[in-house]
C-alpha positions in Angstrom: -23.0 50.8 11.0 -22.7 54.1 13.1 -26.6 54.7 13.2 -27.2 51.2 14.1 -24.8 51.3 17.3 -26.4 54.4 18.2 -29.8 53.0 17.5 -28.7 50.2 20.4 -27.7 52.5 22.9 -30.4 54.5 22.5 -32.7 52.1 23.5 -30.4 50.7 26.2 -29.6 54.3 27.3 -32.1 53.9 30.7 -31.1 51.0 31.0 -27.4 51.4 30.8 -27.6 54.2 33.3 -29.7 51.8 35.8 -26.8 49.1 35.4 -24.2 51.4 36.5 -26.2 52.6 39.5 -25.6 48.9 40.1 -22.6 48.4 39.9 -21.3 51.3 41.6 -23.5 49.8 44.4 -21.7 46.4 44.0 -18.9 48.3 44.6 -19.4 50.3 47.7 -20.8 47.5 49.1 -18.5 45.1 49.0 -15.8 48.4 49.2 -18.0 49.3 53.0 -18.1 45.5 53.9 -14.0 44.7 53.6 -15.0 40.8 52.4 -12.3 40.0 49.7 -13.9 36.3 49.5 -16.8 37.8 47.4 -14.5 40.0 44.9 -14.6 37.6 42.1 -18.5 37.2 42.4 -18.6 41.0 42.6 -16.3 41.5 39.7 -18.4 39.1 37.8 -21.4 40.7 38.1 -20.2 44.0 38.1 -19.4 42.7 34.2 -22.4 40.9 33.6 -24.9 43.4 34.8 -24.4 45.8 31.5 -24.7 42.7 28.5 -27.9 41.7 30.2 -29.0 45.2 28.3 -28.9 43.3 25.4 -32.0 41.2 25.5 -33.8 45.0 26.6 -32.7 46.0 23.1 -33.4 43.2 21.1 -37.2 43.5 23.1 -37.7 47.4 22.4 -37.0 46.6 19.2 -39.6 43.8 18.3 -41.8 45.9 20.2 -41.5 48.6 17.8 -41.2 46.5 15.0 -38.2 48.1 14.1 -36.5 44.5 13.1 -38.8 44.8 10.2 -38.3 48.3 9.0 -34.4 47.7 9.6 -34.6 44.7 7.5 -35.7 47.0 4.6 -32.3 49.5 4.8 -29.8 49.5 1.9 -27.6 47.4 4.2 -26.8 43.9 4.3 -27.8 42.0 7.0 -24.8 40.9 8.5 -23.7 44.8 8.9 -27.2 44.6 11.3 -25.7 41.2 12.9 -22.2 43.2 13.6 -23.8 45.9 14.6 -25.7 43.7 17.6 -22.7 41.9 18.0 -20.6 45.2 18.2 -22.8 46.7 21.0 -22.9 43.9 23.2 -18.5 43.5 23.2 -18.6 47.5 23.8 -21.5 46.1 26.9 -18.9 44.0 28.1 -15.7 46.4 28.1 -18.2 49.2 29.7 -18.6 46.3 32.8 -15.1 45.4 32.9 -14.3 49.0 33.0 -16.5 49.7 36.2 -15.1 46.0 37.5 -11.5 47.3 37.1 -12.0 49.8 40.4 -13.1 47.4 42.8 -9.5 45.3 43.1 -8.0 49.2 42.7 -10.0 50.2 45.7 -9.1 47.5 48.1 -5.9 47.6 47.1 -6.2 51.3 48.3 -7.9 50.5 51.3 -5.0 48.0 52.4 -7.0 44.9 52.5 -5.6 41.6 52.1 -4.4 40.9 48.5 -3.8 37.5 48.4 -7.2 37.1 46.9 -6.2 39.1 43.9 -4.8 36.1 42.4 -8.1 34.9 41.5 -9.6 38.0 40.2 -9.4 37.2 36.4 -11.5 33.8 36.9 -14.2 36.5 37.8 -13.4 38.4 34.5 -13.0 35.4 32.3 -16.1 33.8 33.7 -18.3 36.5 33.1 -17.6 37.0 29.5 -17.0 33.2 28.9 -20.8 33.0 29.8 -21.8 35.9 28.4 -20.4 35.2 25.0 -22.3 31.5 25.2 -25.7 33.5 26.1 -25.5 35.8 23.5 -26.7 33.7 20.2 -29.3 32.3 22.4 -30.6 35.9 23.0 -30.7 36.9 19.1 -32.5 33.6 18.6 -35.0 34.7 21.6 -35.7 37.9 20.7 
């Protein structure tokens, strides 16, 4: 199981790197800017901007065929599924790790916080979406 979750970030590892270069952006942006109407939309896709790795994983690895050689391993099948399944949850923790500095920074910055109130319908609509997308990518891929 170990090898296979390293075998996901290791083809997502560019990638991975690329999405936090994002999000960090999200965050200074919005940080420089001082909007707190857009901190949910930033939150959410501060989250959703690392499981969208996913699909890049699933590709590189049709690409390489390595579905078919992974197929072969003395493992079952559904330690491969977990595996996927595994990497994407620890996707979405990496994102709402990042998202969790953006309300801690304008809390810092003394900006108005009556919009905090709202900030887990950015959470929980990122990952409710996410979590409907993902069986639709293992299908697609």
């Amino acid at each position: 199981m170990q090898g296979l979750l390293l075998n996901n970030f290791y083809s997502m590892q560019n990638n991975i790197k690329t999405s936090f270069g994002i999000a960090l952006c999200l965050l200074f942006v919005s940080f420089v800017a001082g909007d707190t109407s857009v901190l949910n939309a930033v939150i959410a896709a501060q989250i959703m901007v690392f499981p969208v790795n996913v699909g890049a994983s699933l590709q590189i690895d049709e690409a390489s065929k390595w579905s078919r050689i992974e197929i072969t391993l003395p493992i079952k099948r559904k330690t491969i599924i977990d595996a996927k399944y595994i990497s994407f949850i620890m996707l979405i923790l990496m994102g709402t790790a990042i998202s969790l500095f953006t309300p801690v920074l304008f809390y810092l910055r003394d900006l108005d916080t009556t919009s905090y109130l709202n900030l887990s319908s950015g959470i929980l609509w990122a990952c409710h979406s996410l979590f409907q997308q993902f069986p639709f990518y293992i299908r697609l891929f």
